[in-house]
gemmi code that builds the backbone of each chain (N, CA, C; Angstrom):
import gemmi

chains = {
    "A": [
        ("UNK", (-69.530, 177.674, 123.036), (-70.669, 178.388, 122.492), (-70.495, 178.548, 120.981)),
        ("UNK", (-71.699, 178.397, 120.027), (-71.523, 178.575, 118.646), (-71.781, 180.086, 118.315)),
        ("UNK", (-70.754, 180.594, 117.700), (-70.619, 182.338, 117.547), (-70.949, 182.341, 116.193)),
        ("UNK", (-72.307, 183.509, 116.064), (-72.967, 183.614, 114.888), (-72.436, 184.969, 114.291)),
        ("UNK", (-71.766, 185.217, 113.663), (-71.136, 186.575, 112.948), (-71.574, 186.587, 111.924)),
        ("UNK", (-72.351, 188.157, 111.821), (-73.120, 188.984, 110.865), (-72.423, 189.649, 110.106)),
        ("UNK", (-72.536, 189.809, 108.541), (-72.286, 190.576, 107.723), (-73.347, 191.793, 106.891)),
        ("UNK", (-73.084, 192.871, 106.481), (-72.529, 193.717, 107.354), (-73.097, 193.847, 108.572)),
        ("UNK", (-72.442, 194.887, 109.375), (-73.253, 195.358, 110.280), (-74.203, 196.845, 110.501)),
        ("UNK", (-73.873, 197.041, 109.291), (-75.104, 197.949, 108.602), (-74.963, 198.343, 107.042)),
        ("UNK", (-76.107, 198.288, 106.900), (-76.475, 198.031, 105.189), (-77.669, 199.248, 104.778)),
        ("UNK", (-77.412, 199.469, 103.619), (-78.605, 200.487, 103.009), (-79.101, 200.285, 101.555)),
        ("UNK", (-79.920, 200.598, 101.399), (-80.680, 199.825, 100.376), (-81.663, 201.078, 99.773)),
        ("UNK", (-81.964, 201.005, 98.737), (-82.879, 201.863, 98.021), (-84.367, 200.944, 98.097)),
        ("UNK", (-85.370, 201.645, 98.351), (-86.458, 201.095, 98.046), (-86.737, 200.099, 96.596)),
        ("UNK", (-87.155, 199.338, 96.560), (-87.719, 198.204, 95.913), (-86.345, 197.333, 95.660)),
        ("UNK", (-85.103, 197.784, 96.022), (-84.046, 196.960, 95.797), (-83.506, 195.713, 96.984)),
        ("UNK", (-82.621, 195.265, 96.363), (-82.803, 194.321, 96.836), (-81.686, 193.920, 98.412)),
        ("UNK", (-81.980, 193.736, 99.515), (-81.025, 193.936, 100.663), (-80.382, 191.974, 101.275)),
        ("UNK", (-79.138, 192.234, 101.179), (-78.875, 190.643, 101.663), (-78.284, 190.930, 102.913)),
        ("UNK", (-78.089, 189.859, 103.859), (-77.440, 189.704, 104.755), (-77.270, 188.628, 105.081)),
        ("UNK", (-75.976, 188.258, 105.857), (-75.099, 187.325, 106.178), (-74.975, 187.006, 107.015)),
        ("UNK", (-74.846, 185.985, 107.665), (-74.833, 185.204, 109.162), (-73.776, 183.806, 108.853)),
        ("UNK", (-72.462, 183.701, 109.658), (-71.685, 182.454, 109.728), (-71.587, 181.957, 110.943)),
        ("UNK", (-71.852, 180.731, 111.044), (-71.931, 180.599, 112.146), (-70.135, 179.548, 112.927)),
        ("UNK", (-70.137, 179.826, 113.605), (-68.476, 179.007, 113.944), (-68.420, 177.652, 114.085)),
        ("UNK", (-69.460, 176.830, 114.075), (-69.771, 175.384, 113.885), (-71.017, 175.600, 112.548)),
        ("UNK", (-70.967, 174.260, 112.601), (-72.563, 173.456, 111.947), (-73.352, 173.747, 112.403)),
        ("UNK", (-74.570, 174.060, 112.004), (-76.078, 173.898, 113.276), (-76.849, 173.287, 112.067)),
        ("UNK", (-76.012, 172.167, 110.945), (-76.924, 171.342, 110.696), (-77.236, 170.127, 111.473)),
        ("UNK", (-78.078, 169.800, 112.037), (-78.616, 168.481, 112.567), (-78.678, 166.870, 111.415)),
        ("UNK", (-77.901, 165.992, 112.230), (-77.731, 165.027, 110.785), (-79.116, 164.724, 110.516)),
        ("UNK", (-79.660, 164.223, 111.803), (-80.843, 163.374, 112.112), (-82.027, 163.418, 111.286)),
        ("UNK", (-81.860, 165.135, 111.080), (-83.466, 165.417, 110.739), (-82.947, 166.720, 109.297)),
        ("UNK", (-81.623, 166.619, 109.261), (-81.483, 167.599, 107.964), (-81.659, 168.693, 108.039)),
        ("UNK", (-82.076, 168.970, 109.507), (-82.595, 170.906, 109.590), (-81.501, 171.415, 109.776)),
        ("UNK", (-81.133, 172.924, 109.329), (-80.258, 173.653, 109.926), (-81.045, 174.673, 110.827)),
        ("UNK", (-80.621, 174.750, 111.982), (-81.273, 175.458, 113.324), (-80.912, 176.656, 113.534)),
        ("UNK", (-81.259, 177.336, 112.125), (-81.039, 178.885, 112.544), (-82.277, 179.632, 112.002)),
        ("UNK", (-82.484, 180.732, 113.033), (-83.769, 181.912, 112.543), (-83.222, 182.947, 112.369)),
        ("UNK", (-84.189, 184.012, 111.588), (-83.899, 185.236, 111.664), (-84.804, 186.218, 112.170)),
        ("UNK", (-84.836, 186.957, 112.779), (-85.621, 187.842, 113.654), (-85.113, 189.233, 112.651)),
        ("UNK", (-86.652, 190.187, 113.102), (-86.193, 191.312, 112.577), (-86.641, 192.063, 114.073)),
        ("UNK", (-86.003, 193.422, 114.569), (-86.608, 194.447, 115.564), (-86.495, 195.454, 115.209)),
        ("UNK", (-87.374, 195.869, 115.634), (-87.790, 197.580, 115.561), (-88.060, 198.342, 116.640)),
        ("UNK", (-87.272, 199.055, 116.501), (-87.134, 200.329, 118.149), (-88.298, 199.903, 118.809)),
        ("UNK", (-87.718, 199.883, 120.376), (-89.291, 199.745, 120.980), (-89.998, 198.488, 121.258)),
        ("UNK", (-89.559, 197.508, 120.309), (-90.145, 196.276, 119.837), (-89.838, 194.965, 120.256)),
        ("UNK", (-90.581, 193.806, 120.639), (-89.922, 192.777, 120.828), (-89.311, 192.369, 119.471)),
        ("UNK", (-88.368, 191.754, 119.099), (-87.930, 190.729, 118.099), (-89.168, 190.207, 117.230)),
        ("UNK", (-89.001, 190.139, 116.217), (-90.523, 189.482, 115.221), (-89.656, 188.353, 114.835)),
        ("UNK", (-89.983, 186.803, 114.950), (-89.577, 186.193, 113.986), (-90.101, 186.124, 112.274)),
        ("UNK", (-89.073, 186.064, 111.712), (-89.729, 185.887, 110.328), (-89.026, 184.269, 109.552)),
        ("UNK", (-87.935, 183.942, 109.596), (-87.753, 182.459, 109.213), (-87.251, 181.755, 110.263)),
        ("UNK", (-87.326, 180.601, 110.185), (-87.158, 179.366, 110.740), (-86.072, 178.353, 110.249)),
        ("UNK", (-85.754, 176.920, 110.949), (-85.205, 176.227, 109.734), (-84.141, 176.685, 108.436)),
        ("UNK", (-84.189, 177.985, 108.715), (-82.892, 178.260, 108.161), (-83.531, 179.186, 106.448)),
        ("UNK", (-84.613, 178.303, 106.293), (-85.643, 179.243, 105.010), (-87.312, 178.819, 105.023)),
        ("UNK", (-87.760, 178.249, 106.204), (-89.324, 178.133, 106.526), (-89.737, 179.812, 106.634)),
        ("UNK", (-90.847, 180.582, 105.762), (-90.804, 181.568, 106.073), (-91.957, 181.157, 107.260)),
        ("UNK", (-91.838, 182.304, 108.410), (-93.248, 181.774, 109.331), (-94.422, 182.944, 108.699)),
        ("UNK", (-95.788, 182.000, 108.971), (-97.068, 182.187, 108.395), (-97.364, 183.530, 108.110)),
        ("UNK", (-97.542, 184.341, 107.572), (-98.107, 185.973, 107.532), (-96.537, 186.776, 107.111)),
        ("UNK", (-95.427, 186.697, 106.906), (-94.328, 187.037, 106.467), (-94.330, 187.072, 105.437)),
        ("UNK", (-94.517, 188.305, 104.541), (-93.643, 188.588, 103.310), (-93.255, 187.684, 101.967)),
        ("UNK", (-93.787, 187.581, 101.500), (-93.027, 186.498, 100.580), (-91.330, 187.622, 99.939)),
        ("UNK", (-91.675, 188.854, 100.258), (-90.520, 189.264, 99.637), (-88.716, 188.906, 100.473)),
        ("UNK", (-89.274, 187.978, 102.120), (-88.381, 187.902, 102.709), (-88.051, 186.163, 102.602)),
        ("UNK", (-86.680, 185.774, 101.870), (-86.272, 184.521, 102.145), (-85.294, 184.298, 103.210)),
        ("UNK", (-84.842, 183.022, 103.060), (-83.750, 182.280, 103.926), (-83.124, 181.297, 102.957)),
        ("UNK", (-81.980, 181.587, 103.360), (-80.617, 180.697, 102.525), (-79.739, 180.449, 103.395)),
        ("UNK", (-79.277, 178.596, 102.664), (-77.916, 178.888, 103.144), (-77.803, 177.403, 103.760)),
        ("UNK", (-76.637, 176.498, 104.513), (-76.834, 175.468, 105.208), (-75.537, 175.274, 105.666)),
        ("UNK", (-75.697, 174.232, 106.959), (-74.102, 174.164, 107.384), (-73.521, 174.823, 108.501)),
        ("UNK", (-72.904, 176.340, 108.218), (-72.258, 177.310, 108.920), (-72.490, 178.746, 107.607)),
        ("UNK", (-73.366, 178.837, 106.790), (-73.035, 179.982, 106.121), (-74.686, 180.394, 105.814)),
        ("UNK", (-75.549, 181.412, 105.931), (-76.469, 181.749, 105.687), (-76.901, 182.959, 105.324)),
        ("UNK", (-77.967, 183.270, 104.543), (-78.237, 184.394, 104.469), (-79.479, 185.197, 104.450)),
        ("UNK", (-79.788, 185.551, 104.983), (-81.263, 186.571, 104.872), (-81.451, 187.912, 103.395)),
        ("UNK", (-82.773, 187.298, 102.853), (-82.876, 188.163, 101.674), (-83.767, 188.790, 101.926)),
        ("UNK", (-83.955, 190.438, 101.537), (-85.078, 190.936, 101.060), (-85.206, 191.657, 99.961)),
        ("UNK", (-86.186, 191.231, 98.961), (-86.176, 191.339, 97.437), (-86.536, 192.362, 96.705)),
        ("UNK", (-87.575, 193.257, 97.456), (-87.679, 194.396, 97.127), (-88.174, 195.145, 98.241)),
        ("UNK", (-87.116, 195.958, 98.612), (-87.270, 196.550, 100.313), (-88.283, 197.681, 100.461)),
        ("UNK", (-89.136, 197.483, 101.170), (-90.202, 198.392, 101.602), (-89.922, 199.738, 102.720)),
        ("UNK", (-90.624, 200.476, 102.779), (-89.944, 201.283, 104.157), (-90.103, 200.859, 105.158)),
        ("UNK", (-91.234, 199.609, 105.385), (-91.496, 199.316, 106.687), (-90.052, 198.511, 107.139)),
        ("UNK", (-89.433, 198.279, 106.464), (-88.354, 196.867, 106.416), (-87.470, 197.273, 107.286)),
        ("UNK", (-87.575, 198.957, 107.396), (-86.426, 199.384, 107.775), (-85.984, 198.883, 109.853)),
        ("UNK", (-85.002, 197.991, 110.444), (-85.241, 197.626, 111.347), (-83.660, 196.671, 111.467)),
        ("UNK", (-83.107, 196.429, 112.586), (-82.381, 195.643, 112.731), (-82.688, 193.889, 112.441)),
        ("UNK", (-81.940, 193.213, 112.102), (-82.016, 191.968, 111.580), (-80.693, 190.710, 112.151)),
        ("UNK", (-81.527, 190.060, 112.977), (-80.574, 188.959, 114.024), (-80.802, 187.583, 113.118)),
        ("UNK", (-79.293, 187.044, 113.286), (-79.562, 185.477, 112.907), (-79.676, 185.290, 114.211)),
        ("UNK", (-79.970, 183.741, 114.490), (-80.315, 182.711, 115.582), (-80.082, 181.720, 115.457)),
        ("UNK", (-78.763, 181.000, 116.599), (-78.929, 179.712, 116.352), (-79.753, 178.572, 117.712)),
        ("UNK", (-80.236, 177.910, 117.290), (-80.901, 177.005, 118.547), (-80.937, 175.393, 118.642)),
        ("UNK", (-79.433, 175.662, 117.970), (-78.685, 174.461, 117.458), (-78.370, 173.685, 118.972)),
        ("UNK", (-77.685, 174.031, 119.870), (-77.448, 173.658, 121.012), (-77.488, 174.853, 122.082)),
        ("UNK", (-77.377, 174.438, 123.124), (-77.257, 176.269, 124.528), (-76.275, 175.528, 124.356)),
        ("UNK", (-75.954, 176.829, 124.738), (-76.705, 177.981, 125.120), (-76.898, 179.118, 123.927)),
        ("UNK", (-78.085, 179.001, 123.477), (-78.424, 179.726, 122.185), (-78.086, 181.256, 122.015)),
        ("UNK", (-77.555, 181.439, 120.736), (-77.073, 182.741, 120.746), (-77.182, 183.206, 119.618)),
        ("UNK", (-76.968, 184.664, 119.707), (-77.457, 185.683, 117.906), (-76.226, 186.209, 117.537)),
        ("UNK", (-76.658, 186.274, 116.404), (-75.445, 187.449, 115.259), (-75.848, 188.660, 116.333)),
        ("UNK", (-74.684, 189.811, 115.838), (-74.387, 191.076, 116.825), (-75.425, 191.761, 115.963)),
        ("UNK", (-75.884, 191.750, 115.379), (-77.063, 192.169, 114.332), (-76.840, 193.717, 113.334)),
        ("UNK", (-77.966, 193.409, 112.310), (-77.889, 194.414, 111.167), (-78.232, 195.317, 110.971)),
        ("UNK", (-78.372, 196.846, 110.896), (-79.316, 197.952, 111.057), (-79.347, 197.722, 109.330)),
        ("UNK", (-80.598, 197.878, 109.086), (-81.107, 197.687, 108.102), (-81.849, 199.619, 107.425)),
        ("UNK", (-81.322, 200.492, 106.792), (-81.927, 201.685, 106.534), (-82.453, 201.949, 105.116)),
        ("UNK", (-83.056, 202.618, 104.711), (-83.725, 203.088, 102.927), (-82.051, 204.202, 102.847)),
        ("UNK", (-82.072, 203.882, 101.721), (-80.714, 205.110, 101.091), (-81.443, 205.700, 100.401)),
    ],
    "B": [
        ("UNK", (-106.395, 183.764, 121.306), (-104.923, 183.674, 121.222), (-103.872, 184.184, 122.267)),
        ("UNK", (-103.164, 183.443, 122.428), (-102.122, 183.451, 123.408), (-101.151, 184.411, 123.305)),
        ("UNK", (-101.093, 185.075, 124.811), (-100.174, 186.244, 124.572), (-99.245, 185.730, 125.933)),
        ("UNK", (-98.411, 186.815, 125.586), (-97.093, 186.427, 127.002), (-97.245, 187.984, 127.687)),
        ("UNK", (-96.871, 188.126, 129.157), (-96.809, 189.460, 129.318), (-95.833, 189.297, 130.735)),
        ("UNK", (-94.775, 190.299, 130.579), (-93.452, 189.911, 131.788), (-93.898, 191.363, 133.104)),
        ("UNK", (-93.534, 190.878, 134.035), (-94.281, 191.528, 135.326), (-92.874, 191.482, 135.931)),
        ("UNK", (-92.594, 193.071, 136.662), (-91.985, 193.414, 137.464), (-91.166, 194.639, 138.179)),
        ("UNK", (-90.369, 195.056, 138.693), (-89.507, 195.589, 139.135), (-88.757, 196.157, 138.147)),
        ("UNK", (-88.736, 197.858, 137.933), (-87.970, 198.396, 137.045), (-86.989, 198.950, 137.638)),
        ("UNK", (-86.575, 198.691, 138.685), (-85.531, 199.373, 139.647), (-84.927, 198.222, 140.101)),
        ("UNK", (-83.751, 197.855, 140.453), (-83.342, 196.558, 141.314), (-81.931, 197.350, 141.526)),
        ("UNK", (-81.226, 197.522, 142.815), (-80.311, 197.788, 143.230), (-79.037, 196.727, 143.391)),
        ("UNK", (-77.893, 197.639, 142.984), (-76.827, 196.662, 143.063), (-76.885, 195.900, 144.005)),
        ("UNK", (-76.379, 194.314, 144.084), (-75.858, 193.454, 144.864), (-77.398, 192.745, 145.063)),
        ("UNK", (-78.301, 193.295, 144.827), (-79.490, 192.464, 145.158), (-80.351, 191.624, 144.187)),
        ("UNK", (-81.399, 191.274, 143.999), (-82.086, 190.066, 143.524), (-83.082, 191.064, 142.531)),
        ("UNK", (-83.019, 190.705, 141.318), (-84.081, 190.795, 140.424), (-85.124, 189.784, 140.488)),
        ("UNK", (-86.508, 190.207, 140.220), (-87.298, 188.992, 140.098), (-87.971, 189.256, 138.911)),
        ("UNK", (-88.507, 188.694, 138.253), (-89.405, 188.993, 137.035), (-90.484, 187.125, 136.973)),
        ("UNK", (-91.765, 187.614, 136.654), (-92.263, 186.457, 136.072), (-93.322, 186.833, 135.057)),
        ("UNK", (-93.668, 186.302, 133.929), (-94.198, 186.045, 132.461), (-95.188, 185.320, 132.738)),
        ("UNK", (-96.469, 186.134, 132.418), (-98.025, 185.464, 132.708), (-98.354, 185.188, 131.001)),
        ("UNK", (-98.841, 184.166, 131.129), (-99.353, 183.352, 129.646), (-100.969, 183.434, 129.730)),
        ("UNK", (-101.462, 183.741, 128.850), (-102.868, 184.276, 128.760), (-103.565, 183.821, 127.295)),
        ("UNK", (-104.734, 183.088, 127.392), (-104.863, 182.713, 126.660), (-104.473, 181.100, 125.701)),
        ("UNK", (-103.799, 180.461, 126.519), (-103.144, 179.748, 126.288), (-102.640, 178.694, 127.487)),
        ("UNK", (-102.229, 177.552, 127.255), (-101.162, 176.637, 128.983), (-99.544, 176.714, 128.970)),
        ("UNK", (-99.492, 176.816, 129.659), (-97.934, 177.092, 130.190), (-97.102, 175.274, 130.140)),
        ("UNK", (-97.817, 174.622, 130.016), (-97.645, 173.020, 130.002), (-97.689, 172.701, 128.037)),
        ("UNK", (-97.913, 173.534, 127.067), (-97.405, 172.816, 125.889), (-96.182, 173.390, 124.995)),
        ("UNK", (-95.391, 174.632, 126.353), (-94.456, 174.665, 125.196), (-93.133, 175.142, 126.584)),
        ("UNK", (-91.995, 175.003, 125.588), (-91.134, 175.243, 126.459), (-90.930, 177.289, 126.725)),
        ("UNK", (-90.434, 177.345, 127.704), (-90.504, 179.051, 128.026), (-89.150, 179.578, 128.393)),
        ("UNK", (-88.739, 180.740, 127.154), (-87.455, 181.379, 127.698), (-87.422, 182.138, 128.041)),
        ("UNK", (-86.358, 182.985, 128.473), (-86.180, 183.905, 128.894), (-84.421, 184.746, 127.921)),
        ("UNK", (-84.684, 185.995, 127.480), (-83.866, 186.831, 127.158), (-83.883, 188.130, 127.688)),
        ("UNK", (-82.733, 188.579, 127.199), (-82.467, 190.060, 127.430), (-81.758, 190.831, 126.863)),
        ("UNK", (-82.026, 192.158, 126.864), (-81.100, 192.664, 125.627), (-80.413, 194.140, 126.529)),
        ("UNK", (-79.283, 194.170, 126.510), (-79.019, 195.507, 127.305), (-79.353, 196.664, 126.273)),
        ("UNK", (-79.362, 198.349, 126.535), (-79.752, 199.231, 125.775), (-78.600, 199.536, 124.683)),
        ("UNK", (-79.293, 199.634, 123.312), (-78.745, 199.728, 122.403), (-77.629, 198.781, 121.958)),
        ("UNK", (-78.011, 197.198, 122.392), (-77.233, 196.343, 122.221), (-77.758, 195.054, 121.970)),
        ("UNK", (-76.878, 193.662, 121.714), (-77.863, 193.047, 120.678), (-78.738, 192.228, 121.880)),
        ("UNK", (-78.910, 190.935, 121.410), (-80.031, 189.522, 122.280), (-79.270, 188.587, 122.883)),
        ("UNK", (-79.518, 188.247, 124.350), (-78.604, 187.219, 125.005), (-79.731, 186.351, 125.396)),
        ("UNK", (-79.726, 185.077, 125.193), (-80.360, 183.997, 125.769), (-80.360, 183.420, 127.619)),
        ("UNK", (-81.071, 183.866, 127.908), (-80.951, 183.693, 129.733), (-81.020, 181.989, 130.073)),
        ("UNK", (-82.257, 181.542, 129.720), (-82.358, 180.555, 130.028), (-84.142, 179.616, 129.740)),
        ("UNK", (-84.084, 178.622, 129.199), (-85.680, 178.064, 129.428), (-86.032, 177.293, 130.481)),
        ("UNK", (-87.105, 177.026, 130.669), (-87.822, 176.238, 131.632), (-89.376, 175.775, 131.136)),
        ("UNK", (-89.533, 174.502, 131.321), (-90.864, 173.835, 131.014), (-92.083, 173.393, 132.007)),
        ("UNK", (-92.075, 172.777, 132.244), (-93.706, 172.986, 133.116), (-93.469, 171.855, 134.486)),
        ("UNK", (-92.674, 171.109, 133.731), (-92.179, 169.882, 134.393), (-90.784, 170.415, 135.502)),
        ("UNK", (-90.490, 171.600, 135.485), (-89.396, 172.304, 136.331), (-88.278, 171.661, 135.333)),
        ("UNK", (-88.082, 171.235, 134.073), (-86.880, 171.289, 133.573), (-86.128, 172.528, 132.729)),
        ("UNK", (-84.875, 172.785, 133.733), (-84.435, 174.062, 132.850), (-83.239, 173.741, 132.325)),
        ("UNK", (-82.743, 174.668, 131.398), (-81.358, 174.685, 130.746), (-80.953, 176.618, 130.867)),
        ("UNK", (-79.369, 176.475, 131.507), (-79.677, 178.397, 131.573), (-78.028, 178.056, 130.569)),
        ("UNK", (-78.035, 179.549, 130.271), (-76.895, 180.025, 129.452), (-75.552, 180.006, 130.694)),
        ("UNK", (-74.693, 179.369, 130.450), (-73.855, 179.336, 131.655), (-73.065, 180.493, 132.059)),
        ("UNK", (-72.842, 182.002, 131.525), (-72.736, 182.823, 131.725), (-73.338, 183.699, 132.739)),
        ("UNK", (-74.749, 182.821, 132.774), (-75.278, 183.149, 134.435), (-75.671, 182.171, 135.223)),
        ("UNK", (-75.351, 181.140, 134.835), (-75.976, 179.893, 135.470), (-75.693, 179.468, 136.852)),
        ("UNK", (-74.539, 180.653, 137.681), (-74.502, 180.405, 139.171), (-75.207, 181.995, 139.858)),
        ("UNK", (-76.150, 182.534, 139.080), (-76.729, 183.362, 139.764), (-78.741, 183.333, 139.282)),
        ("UNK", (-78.817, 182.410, 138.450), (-80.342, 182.310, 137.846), (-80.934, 181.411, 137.715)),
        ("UNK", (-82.297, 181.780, 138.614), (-82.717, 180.501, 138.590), (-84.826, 180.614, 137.976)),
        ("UNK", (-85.093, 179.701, 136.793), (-86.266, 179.832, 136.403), (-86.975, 178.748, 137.256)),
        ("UNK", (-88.369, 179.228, 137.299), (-89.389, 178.559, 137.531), (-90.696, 178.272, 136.935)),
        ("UNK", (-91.623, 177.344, 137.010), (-92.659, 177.405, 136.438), (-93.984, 177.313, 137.477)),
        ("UNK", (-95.075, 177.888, 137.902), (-96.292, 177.850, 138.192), (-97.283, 177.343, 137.419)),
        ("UNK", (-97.712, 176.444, 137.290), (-98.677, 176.026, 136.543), (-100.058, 176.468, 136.898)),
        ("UNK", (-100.085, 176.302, 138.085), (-101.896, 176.617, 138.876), (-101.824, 178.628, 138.466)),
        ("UNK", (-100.998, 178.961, 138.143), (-100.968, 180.502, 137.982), (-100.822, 180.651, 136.562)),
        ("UNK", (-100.709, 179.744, 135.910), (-99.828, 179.516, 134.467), (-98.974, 181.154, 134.102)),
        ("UNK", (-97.779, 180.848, 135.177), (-96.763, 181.719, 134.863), (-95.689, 180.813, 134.978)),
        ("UNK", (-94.299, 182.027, 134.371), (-93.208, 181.100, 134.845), (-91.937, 182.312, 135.106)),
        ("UNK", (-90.905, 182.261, 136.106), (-90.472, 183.150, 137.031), (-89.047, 183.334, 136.380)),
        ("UNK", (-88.060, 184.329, 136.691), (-86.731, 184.474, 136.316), (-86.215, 185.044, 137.863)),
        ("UNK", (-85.792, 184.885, 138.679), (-84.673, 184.973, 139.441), (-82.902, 185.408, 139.433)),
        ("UNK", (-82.988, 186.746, 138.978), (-81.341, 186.970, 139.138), (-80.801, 187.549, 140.565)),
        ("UNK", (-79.578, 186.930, 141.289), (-79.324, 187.221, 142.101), (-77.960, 188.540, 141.892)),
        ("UNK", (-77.770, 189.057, 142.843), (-76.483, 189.568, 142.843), (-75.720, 190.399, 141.627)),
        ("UNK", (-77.440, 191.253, 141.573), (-77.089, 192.219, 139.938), (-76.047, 193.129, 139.956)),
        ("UNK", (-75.420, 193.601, 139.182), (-74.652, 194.777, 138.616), (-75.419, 195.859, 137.507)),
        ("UNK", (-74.503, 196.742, 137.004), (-74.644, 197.576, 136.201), (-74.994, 196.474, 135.020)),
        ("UNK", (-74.324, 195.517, 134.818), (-74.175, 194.833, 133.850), (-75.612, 194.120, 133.428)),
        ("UNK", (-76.539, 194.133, 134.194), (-77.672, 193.414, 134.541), (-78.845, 193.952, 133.888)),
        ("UNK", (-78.659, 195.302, 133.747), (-79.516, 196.485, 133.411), (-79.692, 196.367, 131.702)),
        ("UNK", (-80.940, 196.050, 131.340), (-81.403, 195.530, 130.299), (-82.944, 195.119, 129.743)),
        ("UNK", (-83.485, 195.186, 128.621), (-84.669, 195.082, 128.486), (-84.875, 193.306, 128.685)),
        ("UNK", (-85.903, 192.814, 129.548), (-86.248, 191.653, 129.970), (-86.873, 191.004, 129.518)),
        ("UNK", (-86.865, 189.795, 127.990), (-88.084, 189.442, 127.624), (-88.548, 187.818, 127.538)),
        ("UNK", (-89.682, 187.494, 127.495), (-89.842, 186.188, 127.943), (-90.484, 185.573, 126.193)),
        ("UNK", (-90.162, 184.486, 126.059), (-90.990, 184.032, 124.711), (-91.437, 182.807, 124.527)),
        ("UNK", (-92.223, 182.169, 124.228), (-92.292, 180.927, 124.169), (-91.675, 179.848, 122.583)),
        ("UNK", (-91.394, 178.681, 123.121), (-90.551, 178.183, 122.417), (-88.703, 178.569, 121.971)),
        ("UNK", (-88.510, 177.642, 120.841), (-87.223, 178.060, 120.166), (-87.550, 177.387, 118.714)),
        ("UNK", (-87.421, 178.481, 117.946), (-86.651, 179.570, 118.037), (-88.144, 180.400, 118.410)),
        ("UNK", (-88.109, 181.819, 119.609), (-89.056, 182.048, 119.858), (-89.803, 183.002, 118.706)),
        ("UNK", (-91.205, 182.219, 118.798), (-91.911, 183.033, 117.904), (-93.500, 183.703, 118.596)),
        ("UNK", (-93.148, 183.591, 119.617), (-93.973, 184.714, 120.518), (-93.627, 185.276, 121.694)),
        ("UNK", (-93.234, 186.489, 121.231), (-92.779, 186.913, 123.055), (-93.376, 188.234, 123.385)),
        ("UNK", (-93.029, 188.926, 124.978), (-93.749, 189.443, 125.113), (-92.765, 190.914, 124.837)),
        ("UNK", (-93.876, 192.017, 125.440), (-93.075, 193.045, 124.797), (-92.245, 193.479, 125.445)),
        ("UNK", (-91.715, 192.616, 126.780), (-90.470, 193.223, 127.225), (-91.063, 194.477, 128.699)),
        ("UNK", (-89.664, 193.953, 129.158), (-89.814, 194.845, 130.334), (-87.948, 195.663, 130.730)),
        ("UNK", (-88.223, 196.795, 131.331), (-87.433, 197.258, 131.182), (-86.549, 197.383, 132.459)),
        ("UNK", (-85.100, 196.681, 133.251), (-84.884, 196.759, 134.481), (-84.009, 197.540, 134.722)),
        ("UNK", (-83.379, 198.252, 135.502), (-82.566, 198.846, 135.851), (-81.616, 198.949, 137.041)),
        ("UNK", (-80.971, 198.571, 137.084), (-79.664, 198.516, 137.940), (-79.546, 199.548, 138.459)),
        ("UNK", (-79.488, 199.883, 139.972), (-78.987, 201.324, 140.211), (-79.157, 201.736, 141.348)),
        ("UNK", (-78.566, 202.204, 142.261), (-78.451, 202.656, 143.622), (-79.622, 203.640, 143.904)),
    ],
}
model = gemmi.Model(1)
for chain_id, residues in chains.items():
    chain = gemmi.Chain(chain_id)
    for i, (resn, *xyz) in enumerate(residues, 1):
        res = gemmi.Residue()
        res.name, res.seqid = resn, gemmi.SeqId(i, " ")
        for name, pos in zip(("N", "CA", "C"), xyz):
            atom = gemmi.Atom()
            atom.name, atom.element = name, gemmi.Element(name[0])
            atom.pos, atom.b_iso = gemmi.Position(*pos), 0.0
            res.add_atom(atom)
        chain.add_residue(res)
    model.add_chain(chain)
structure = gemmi.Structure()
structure.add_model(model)
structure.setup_entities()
């Protein structure tokens, strides 16, 4: 199984500043074939199913934030958000769907300081 | 627009069979592949297993001698089968379509327990 380990595992951030997070994964989940790296990031919120917000490793998906990117390739990635809102506030999973049996970072509580 | 919505049993007693199945609405159960996750309480996302329309599945092998998915097409649903639950089993249930999933439903909640 490819083990996705999150950095930190909780982070705080002041409003409009800026929040990173980290995802390594224990292999590659770059694909030669097609150049993608096969990781997402999901955000949840109590209560909530999982929202995806990137794809591909930095595709943001449609209606997402421009303040939220994706970085990174290989085994090392990272989730940005550039100027953190209160809504932001929410746990934050990498994903890989590189091969099964697909699996997530232990994930990020994400809070306003 | 297509929504997902998971149907079932919020009680399932040790040693016995969970069932759950995910009605697709709005949408066919034949253009995308369908997973299944779960998340126990206050803990992170485990990948159960997908299944496509064509009955091809792939499960996480951590349960792969107790789970078994299905697909209905004439119902356009598709089913999760756990046998022989524990405490361990007890977890929010959610179904999504595709990978990486970018629609799922809002989850259902099961519980393990005498």
């Amino acid at each position: 199984d490819i083990v996705m380990t999150q950095s930190p595992d909780s982070l705080a951030v002041s409003l409009g500043e800026r929040a990173t997070i980290n995802c390594k994964s224990s292999q590659s989940v770059l694909y030669s074939s097609d150049n993608k790296n096969y990781v997402a990031w999901y955000q949840q919120k109590p209560g909530q199913p999982p929202k995806l917000l990137i794809y591909w490793a930095s595709t943001r998906k449609s209606g997402v934030p421009d303040r939220f990117s994706g970085s990174g390739s290989g085994t090392d990635f990272t989730l940005t958000i550039s100027s953190l809102q209160a809504e932001d506030v929410a746990v934050y999973y990498c994903h890989q769907y590189y091969s099964t049996p697909y699996t997530f970072g232990q994930g990020t509580w994400l809070e306003i300081k | 627009q297509v929504q997902v919505q998971e149907s079932g049993p919020g009680l399932v007693k040790p040693s016995e069979t969970l069932s759950l199945t995910c009605t697709v609405s709005g949408g066919s159960i034949t253009t995308s592949y369908w997973n299944w996750f779960r998340q126990p309480p206050g803990k992170g996302l485990e990948w159960i297993g997908y299944v496509y329309y064509t009955g091809r599945t792939d499960y996480n092998p951590s349960l792969k001698s107790r789970v078994t998915l299905s697909a209905d097409m004439s119902k356009n649903q598709f089913s999760l089968k756990l046998t022989s639950v524990t405490d361990a089993d007890t977890a929010v249930y959610y179904c999504a379509r595709d990978t990486p999933g970018e629609l799922w439903g809002q989850g259902t909640m099961v519980t393990v327990s005498s």
